[in-house]
C-alpha positions as CSV (number, residue, x, y, z in Angstrom):
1,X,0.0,0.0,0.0
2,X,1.5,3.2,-1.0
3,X,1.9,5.8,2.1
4,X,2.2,8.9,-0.6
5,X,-2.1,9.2,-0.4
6,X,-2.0,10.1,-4.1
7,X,-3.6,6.7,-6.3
8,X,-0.7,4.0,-5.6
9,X,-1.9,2.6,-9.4
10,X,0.0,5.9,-11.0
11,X,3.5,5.0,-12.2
12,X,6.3,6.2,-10.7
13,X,7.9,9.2,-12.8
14,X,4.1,10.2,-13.7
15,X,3.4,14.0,-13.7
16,X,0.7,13.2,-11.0
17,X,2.4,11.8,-7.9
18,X,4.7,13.5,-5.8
19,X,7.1,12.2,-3.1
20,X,5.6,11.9,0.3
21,X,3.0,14.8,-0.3
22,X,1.4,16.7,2.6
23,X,-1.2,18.8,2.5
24,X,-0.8,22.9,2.8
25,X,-3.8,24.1,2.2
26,X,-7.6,23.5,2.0
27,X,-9.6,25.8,-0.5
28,X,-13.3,26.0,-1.3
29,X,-12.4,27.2,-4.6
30,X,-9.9,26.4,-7.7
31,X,-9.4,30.1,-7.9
32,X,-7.8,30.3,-4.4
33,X,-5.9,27.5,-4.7
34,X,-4.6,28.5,-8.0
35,X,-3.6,32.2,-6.1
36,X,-1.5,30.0,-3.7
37,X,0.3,28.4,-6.4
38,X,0.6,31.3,-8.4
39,X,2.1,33.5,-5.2
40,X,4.6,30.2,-4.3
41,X,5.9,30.5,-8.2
42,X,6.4,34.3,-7.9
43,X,8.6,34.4,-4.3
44,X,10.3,31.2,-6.9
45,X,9.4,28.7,-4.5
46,X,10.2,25.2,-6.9
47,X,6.2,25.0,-7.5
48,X,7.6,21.2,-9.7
49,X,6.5,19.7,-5.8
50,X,3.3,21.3,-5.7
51,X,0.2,19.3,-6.7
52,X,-3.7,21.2,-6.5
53,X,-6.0,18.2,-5.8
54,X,-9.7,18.4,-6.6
55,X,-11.8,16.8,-3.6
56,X,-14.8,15.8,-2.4
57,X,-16.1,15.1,-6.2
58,X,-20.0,16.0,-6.8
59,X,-22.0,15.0,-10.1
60,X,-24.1,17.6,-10.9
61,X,-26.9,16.8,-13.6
62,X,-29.2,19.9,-15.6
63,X,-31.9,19.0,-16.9
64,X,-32.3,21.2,-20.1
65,X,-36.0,19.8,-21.5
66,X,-39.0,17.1,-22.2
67,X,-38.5,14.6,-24.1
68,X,-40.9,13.7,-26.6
69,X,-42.0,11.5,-29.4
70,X,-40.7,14.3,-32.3
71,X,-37.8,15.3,-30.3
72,X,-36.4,11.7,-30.4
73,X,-37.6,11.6,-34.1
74,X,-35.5,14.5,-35.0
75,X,-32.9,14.0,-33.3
76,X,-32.6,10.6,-34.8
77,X,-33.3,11.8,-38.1
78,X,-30.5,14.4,-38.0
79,X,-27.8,11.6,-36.6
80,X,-28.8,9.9,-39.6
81,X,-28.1,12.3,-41.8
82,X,-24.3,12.7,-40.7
83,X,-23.8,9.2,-40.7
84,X,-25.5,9.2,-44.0
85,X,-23.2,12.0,-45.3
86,X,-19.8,10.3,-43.9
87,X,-20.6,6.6,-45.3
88,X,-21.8,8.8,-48.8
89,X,-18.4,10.7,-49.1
90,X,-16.5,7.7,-48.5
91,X,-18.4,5.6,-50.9
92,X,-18.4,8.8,-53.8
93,X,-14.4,8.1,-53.2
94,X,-14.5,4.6,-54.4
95,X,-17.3,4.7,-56.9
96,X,-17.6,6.2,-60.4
97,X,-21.7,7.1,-59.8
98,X,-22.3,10.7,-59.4
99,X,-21.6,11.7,-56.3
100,X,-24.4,13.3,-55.8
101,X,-26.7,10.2,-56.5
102,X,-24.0,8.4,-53.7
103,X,-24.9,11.0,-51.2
104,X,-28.7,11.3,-51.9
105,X,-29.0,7.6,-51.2
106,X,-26.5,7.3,-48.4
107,X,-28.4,10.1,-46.7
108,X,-31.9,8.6,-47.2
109,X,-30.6,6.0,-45.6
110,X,-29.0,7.1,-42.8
111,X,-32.0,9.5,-41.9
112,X,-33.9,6.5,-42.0
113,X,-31.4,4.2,-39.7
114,X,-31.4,6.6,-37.5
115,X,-35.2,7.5,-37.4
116,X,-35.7,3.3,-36.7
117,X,-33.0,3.3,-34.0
118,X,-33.8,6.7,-32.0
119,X,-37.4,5.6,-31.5
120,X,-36.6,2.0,-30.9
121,X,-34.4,3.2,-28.1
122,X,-36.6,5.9,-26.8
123,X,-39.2,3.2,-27.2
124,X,-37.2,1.0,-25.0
125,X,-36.6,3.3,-21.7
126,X,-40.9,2.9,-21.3
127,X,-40.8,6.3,-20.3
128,X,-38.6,6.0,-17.3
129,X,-36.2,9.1,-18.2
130,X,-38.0,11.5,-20.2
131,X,-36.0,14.3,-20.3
132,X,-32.7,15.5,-21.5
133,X,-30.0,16.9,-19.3
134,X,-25.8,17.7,-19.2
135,X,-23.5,16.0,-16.2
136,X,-20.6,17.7,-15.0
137,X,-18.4,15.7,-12.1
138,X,-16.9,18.9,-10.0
139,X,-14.9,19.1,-7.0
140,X,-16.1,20.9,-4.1
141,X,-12.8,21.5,-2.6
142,X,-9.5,22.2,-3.6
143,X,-6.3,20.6,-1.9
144,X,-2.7,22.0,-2.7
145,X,-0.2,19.1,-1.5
146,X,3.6,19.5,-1.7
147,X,6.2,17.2,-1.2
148,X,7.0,16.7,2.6
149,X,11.0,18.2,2.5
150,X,9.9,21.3,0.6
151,X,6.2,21.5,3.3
152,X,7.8,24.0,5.8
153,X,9.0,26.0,3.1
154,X,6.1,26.6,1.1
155,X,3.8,27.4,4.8
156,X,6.6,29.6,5.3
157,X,6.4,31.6,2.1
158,X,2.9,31.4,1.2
159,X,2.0,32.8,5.4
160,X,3.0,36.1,3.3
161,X,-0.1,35.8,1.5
162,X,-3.2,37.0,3.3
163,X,-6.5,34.8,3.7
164,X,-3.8,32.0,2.3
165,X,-3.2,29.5,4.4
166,X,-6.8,28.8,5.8
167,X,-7.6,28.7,9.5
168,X,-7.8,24.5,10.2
169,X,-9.9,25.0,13.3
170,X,-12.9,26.9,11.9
């Protein structure tokens, strides 16, 4: 088991592990922690030992509409059409038809695909996730670790900062 805290599955040499890290400092935000960092590089403090660890991982999901019947339809219709327009260039390379025949018949077709597969699929959920949305994975807080023989260094140098070193006991 590695004692370094950091994933013991990263190789050795990787740009993600550091040697022994400890932590410095706790932020609720990437901006804050990226001040620290930034403030460390500028008194040249050898920020090469300094890691900013996103923690505390949320997945956040917005919903952005209904589904419906014709939404599915259209979107699988327009699908379709890409794939129908890909698969139609690639064939127009290789065949001495028109191209624009090629295309006409590989879009038909692909409209069509993806018509029968969108609604099959939408078809197959029975209605138990009718609505679109966007995930996004963020990290609520913000960790900067450094390597534990440059740690009383880097407290030293950043206790210049104000607000940067957070208060551990509130």
């Amino acid at each position: 088991m590695s004692t370094s805290g950091i994933n013991p599955t990263l190789r050795s040499g990787s740009p993600f592990t550091l040697q022994f890290p400890q932590s410095l400092a706790v932020y609720d935000d990437y901006a804050a922690a990226q001040k620290s960092v930034d403030f460390l590089s500028d008194a040249e403090f050898p920020v090469e030992h300094l890691m900013i660890v996103g923690t505390d991982l949320k997945r956040i999901e917005r919903v952005t509409g209904r589904l419906t019947w014709s939404k599915i339809a259209i979107g699988g219709i327009l699908s379709g059409l890409w794939l129908g327009v890909f698969i139609g260039l690639v064939f127009a390379l290789f065949t001495e038809s028109s191209v624009l025949q090629v295309l006409t018949g590989t879009v038909f077709l692909g409209a069509t695909f993806g018509l029968v597969w969108a609604l099959i699929g939408y078809a197959a959920t029975r209605g138990t996730r009718d609505f679109s949305s966007v995930t996004q994975v963020v990290a609520t807080k913000y960790e900067v670790l450094v390597e534990n023989k440059h740690a009383a260094r880097a407290r030293e140098v950043l206790a210049g900062l104000p607000g940067a070193l957070p208060n551990p006991f509130s």
